[in-house]
N, C-alpha and C positions, 0 to 999 in steps of 0.2 A: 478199242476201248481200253480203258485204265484198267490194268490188272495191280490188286495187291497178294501177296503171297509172302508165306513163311518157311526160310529152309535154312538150315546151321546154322540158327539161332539168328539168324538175321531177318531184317522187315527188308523185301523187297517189292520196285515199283515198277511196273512195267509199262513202257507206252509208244507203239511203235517200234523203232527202230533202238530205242532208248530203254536203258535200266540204272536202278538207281538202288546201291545195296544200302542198307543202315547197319552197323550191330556195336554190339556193347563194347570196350576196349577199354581198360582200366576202372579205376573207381569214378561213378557220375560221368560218364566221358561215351561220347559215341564217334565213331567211326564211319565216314559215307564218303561211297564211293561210288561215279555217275560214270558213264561210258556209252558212247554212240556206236552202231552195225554191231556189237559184241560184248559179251558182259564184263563184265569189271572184274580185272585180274587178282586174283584170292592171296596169288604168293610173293605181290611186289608190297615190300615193308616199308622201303625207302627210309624213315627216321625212326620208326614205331617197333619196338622190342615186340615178339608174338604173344598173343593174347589168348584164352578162352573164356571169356568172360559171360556172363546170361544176362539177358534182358526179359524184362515182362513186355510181350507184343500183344495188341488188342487191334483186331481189324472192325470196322464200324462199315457204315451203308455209306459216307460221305467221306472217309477219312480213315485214318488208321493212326499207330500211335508207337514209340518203342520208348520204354523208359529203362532206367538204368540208373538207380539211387534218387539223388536231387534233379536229375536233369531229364526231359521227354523232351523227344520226338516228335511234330504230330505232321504228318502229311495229310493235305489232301486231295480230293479224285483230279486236279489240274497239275499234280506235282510241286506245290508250293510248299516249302519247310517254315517250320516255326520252333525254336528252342526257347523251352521253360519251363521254370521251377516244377517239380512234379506234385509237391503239394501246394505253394502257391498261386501257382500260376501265371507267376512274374515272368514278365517275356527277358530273355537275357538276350535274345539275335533271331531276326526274322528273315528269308529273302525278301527283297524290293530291287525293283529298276526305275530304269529313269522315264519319264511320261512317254507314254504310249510304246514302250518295246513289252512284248507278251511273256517274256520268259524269263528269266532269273537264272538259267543255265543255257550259254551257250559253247557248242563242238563242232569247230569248223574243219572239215576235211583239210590235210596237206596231204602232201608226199608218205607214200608206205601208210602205216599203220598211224600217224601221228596227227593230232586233232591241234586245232588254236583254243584253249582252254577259258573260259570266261565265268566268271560265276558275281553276281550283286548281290549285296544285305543293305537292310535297311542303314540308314543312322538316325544315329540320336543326340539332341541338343547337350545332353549332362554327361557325355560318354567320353572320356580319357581313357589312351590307348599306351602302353610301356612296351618293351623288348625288341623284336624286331632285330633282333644282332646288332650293330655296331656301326655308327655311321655317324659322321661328324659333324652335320648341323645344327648342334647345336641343343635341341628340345631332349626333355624327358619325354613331355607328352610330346607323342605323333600325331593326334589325331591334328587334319589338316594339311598335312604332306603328303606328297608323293613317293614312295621308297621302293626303290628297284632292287629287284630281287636279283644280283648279280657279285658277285663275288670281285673286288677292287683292293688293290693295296689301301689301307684306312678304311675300308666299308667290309664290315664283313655280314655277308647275308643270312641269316635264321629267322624263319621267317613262322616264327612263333610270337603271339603278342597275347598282353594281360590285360584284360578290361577292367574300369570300376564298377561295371555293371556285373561281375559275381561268373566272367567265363574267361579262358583260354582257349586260342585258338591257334590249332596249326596247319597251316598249309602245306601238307606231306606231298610235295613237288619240287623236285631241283631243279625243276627246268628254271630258264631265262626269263625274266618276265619284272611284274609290280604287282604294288598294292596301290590305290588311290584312299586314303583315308577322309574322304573328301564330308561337307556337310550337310552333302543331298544324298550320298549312299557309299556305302564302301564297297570296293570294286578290286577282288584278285584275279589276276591274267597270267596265262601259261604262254607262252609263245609256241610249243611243242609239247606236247604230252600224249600220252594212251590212252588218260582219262584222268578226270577230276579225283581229288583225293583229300579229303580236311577232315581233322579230327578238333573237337570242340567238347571241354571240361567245363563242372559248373562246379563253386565252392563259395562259401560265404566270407574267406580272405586272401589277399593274393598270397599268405604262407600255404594255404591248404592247394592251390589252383597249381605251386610251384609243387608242389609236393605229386600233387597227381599226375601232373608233365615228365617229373624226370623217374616216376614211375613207369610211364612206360615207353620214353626215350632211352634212360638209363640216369645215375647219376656218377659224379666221378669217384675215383677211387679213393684212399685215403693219403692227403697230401704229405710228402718226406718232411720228416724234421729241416732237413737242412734248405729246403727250399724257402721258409718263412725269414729266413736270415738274407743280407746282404747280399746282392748281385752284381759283380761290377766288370763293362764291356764299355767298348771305343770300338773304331772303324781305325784300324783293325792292331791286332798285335801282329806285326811283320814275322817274327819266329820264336823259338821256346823261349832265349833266356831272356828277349825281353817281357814275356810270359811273366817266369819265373820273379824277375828281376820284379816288374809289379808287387805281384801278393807277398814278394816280402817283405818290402817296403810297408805295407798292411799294418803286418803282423810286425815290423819294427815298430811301427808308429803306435802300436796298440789296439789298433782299430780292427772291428769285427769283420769277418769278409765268411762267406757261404759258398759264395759262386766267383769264379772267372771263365771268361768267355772264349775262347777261338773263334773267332767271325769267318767270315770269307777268305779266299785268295792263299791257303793255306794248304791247298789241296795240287796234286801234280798238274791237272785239266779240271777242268768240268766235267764231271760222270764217270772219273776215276772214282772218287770217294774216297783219298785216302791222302795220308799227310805228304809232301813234300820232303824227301827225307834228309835234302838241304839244309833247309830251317827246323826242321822238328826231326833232329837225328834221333831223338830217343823217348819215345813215347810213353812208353811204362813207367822210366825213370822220374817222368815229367811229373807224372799221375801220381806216382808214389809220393814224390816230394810234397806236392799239394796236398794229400791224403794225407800225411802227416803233420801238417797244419790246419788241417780241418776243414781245404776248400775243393771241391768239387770243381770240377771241369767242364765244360761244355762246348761241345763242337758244334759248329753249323754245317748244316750237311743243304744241298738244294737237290733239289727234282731234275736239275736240267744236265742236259748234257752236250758237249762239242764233239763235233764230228769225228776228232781226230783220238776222243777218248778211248781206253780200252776197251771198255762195255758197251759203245756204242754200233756196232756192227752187231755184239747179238742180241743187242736189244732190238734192235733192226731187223732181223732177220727173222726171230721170233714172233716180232708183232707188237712188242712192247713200248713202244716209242704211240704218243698220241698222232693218228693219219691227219694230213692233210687234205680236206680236196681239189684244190688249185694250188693251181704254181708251185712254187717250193717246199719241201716236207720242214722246213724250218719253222719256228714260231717265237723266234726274237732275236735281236741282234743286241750282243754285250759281250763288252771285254771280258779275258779270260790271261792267266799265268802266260799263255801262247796263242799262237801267234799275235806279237803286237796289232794292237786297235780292235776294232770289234770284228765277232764273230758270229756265226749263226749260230744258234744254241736249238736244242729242242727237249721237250720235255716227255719224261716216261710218263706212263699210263695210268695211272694209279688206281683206275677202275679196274684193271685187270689182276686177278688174284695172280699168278705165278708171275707178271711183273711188281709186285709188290714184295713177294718169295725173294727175287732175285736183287734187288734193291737191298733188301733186308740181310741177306749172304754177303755183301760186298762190305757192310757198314759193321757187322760182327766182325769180319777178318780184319777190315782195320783199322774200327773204332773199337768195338767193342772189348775187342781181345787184347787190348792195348789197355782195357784196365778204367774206359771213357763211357759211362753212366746215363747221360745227361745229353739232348740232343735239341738243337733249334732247326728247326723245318721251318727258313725260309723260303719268302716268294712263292706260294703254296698254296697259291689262289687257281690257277697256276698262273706266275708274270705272263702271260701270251699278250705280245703287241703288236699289232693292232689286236682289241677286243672283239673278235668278230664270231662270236659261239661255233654260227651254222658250218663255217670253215674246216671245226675239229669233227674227228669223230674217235669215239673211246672204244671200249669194249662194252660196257653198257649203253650206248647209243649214241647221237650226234650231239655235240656240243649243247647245242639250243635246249635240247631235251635234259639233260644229265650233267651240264659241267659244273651246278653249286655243289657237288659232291663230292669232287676235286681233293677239298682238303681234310673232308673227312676219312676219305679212305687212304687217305697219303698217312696220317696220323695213326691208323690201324694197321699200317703196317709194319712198322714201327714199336708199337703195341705188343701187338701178337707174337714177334718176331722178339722181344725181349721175354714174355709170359712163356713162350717156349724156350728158351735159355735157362727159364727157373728166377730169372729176376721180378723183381716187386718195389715197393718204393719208385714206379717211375715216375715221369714230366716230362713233357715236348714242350718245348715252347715254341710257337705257331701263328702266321702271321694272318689266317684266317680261320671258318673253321663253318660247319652245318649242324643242324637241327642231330643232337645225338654226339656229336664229336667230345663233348665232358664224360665219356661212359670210355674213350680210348685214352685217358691220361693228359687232356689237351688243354695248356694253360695257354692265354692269348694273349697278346700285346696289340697295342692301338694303330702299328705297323710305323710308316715313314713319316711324321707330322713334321710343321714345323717348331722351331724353336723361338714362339711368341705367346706373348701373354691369354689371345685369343684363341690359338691353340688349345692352352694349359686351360681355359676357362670348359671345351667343351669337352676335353676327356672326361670331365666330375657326369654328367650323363650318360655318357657316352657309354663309361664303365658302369654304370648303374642300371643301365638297356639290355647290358652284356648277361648282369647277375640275373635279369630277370626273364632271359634269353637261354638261362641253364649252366650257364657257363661261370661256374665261381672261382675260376682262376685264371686270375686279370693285371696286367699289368701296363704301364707304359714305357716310352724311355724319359727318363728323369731328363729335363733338360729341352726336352724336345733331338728330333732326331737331325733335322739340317739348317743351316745356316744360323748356325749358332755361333758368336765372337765373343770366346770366352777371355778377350780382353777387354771387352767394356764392361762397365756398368749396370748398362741392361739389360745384359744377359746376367751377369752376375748376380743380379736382383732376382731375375726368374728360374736361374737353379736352385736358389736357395727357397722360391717358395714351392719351386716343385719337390724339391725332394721335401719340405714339411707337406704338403699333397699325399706325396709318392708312401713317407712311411705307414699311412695308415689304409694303406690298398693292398690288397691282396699279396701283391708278389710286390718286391721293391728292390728295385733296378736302373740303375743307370746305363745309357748307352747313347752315342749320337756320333755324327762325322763331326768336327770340330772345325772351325774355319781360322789359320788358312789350311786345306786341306793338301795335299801333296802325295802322288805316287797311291792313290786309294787309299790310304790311312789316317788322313783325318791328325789335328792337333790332340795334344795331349787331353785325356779325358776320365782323369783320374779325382778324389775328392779333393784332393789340395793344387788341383790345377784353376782354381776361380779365385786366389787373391788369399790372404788371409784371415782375413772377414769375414768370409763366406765360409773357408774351413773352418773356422771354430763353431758357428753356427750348423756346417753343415754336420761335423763331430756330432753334437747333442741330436742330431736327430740318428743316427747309426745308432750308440749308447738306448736313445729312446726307444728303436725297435728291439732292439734286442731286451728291454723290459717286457716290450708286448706281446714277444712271440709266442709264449705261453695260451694268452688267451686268444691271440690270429688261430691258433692252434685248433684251440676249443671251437672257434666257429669252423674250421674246414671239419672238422669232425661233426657240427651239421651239417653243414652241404652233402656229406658223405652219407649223412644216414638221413635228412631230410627234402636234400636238393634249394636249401635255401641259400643267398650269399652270404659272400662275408659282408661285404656292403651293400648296405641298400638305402631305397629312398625313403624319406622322414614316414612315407604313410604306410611303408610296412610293417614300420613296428606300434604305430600308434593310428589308436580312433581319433581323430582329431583334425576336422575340416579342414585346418589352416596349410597343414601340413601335403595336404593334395597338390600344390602347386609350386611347391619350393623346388628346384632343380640344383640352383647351387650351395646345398648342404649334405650332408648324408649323414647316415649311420653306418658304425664296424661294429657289428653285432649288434645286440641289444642294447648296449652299455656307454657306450664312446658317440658323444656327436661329434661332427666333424664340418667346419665351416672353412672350407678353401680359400685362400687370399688367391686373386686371377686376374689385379687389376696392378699397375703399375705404380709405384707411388703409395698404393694404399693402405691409411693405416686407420681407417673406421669400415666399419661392416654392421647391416643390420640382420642381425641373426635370431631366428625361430627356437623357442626352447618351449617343445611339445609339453602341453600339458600330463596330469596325471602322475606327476612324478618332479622332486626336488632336483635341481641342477647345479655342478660343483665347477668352477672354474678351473682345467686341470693345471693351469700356472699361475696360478692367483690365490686359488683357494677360495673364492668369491663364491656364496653358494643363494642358488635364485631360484623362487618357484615360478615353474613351469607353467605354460600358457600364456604367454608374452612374446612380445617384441622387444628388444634391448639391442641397444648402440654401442656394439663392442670394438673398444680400444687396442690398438697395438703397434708397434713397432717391426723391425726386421727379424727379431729374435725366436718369433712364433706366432701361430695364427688362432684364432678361435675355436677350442677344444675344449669340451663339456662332457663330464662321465656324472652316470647318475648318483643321486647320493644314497649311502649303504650298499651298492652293489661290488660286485666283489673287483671290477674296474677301477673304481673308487681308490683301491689299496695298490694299484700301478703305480699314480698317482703322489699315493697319501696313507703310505701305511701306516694300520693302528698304533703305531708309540711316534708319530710324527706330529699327532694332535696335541 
């Protein structure tokens, strides 16, 4: 028989061999957790900061109930969930399945302790679905897709999503698996797990829904000044001074610069972690030089290591190193400083706390101490080729089960490992990332895309899924990252509209291999490496950001204290129907629209200017009321940007004695 029961503030359901915990977990947000032969483990958190939060539980003769602010609970005596409005009674998410299967949760025994996870909800005709982390097809709205919950260079999985139906929901599982967003029922799958685990907010906007989420995910820290500014990377800089020789060509030519990069191949081996002291004889000197010009550093550090590196035996030996269970302990073949052509590479653990410790000791002795800030944690999904989960096993469990985790705990160590040094002001920048990963300092980039128009068209979602995913520090590479021929034309055309794109995104960055490429370094890939045309235009947009960075400023200081992004889509800032369906435009903050040029050739666009508010032309001065459609005109020189009128954007723009 159905048992209901209440115990540490939780509604639980008992039936058979099965239990099903409820309890409160941040503001309007409940927490439930299901599990087959044994109850549902109390101290796995997986993305969810610890909570003790109280609910009002009421048990009835048919049903039972657990509310917690806006949002109930109500089970009844068959185990069937229903979430809604607690005064309303507006249904925000029901289980359903598909005709004639009985159950809405199912736990299918495997190997050991580990279940095939399955859970259905209803859907619904009027229901658009956003976040989801970062994946390149294209759509803002998902609802209708399929989205695999796996971790890929260009995909990166959080599997958190915003409804316009007034919920969030997160699927607190790293296992391997999908979503079906499908029009007969939505359908999450574990491939391996303990037990089911979702957490689901109600709010009446998707600011207050984002708000509740990195409540009790976390949200990020407060971003450096200098990271709003200028980033500029190629594949790769061969050694210091042509380092050097770069940023000061910058700084001769006048141009702003924040960041330069050290990419790859800079390192002794693979899993040494440290410079080449060939090429980079003098590391502090380097640091200082830059530091004295105002530009920061940035090394790329990777996860993986070659056999023949220093640390690879006690990482070996330790346990450190990800196991394999067949054949070889390797988990990808790529060239390395040594030996010529490719090599086996394998990757540390990152689930395991003391290999994270020790990761973290090798990058202070000689990055850290060298005076080097700033760190890119590529490949950090982790690259394993072939993709085969069930192959790994980590220190928190077998691939299948644990491995989207990967790059958040890569990222925290990292973190923690600077936080213990007494530093602040940090930034990773990170080629993927999980549910939580904005609370360890983790800014993302859209990883290895190509260098086409089609590309550039679906990063504007893409990073829009991201903001709405938790994650409000986002970047691309300006350019796209491969097969790029920055002696045509068409490429030419499309760095010049990405970088007008690029300056009004979160982080703004240039990076890519350049074609012809030669020796892993890729052609020049500097701002006045696209022709002269292109630098003078791309000039005004450098000049331009470094007007904005003041107000980028002001929005990472909401994300900080509210969890919202700096860009998002037209309908988070405004009530206004029209606005639910436009993907390629955005907002940077409150103040600034942004309409991406993403087509070749193109020099009209018809762009959305939300009602409720007067709209200023920011290169025209053209000023239009809101709640329209208009056919906006342009050239190569810039793209359609709109600040509202009287807002303090406006004076970016158009300061008061310009009028």
């Amino acid at each position: 028989m159905p048992v209901f029961q209440v115990k540490d503030h939780s509604l639980i359901y008992k039936h058979g061999y099965e239990t099903l915990h409820i309890r409160a977990w941040g503001k309007n947000s409940l927490r439930i957790r299901f599990a087959a032969q044994h109850p549902p483990d109390e101290t796995t958190l997986h993305a969810l900061l610890p909570r003790h939060d109280h609910a009002e539980i009421r048990i009835e003769e048919e049903k039972a109930r657990i509310s917690n602010g806006e949002l109930c609970c109500i089970i009844d005596k068959e185990g069937w969930l229903s979430f809604i409005n607690t005064k309303t009674g507006k249904e925000y998410l029901a289980e359903g399945v598909p005709q004639f299967q009985m159950q809405s949760r199912s736990v299918l025994p495997l190997q050991g302790q580990l279940y095939r996870i399955d859970t259905w909800f209803k859907a619904y005709d009027d229901e658009k679905l956003y976040g989801l982390g970062q994946h390149q097809h294209g759509f803002l709205d998902q609802k209708g897709c399929v989205i695999e919950l796996l971790q890929r260079n260009t995909q990166v999985s959080i599997p958190f999503m915003v409804s316009n139906r007034g919920y969030g929901f997160l699927w607190n599982n790293p296992a391997i698996g999908r979503v079906e967003l499908g029009k007969n029922f939505t359908h999450w799958h574990a491939e391996a797990s303990k037990q089911m685990d979702y957490w689901i907010t109600a709010a009446p906007s998707c600011r207050d829904i984002l708000t509740q989420y990195t409540e009790v995910t976390g949200r990020a820290p407060a971003l450096p000044q200098w990271a709003s500014g200028f980033w500029q990377s190629k594949l790769r800089y061969r050694n210091q001074e042509e380092l050097l020789q770069v940023a000061r060509e910058y700084k001769k030519r006048g141009l702003p610069l924040s960041v330069i990069v050290i990419d790859f191949f800079h390192w002794t081996l693979q899993g040494d972690w440290m410079f080449d002291p060939e090429q980079w004889p003098d590391p502090k000197g380097m640091v200082k030089e830059l530091d004295d010009m105002g530009v920061k550093v940035m090394v790329s550090v990777w996860p993986s290591l070659n056999s023949r590196s220093e640390n690879y035996t006690t990482m070996q030996e330790n346990g450190w190193l990800i196991r394999t269970r067949r054949g070889l302990p390797a988990h990808n073949r790529f060239i390395d400083t040594e030996p010529d052509g490719a090599v086996d590479v394998h990757f540390y653990d990152a689930t395991h706390p003391q290999a994270r410790h020790f990761l973290w000791e090798q990058v202070k002795k000689n990055y850290y101490d060298h005076g080097i800030r700033v760190f890119w944690l590529d490949a950090c999904e982790p690259e394993i080729l072939p993709v085969h989960p069930d192959h790994v096993d980590f220190y928190q469990g077998n691939g299948t089960e644990v491995l989207n985790l990967y790059p958040r705990e890569h990222v925290r160590g990292f973190y923690d490992g600077m936080k213990a040094a007494g530093e602040s002001g940090m930034l990773m920048l990170c080629r993927s990332a999980w549910a939580g990963s904005q609370r360890y300092a983790a800014a993302v980039w859209s990883g290895d895309i190509d260098s086409t128009f089609d590309d550039l068209r679906r990063q504007v979602p893409a990073g829009l899924n991201m903001g709405l995913s938790g994650i409000p520090w986002w970047t691309t590479d300006i350019g796209g990252f491969k097969n790029g021929y920055p002696e045509t034309e068409t490429f030419r055309e499309l760095v010049v509209r990405w970088f007008q794109y690029g300056v009004f995104c979160p982080l703004f960055r240039l990076h890519g291999v350049r074609q012809p490429e030669g020796k892993m370094c890729g052609s020049d890939n500097e701002v006045w490496s696209f022709g002269d045309r292109a630098y003078k235009i791309i000039k005004k947009q450098l000049l331009l950001r470094e007007k904005l960075r003041p107000y980028i400023m002001q929005q990472m200081a909401i994300a900080q204290e509210k969890g919202w992004p700096a860009i998002r889509p037209l309908f988070f800032n405004f009530d206004d129907k029209a606005c639910a369906d436009i993907e390629d435009q955005f907002c940077l903050g409150e103040d600034i629209l942004v309409a991406p040029v993403t087509e070749q050739g193109q020099t009209t666009k018809n762009v959305y200017l939300p009602q409720g508010c007067e709209w200023r032309h920011a290169f025209n001065g053209k000023c239009l009321q809101g709640g329209q459609w208009i056919r906006a005109e342009f050239d190569l020189q810039s793209i359609p940007v709109f600040v509202r009128k009287g807002s303090d954007a406006e004076t970016l723009f158009y300061p008061p004695d310009s009028d």
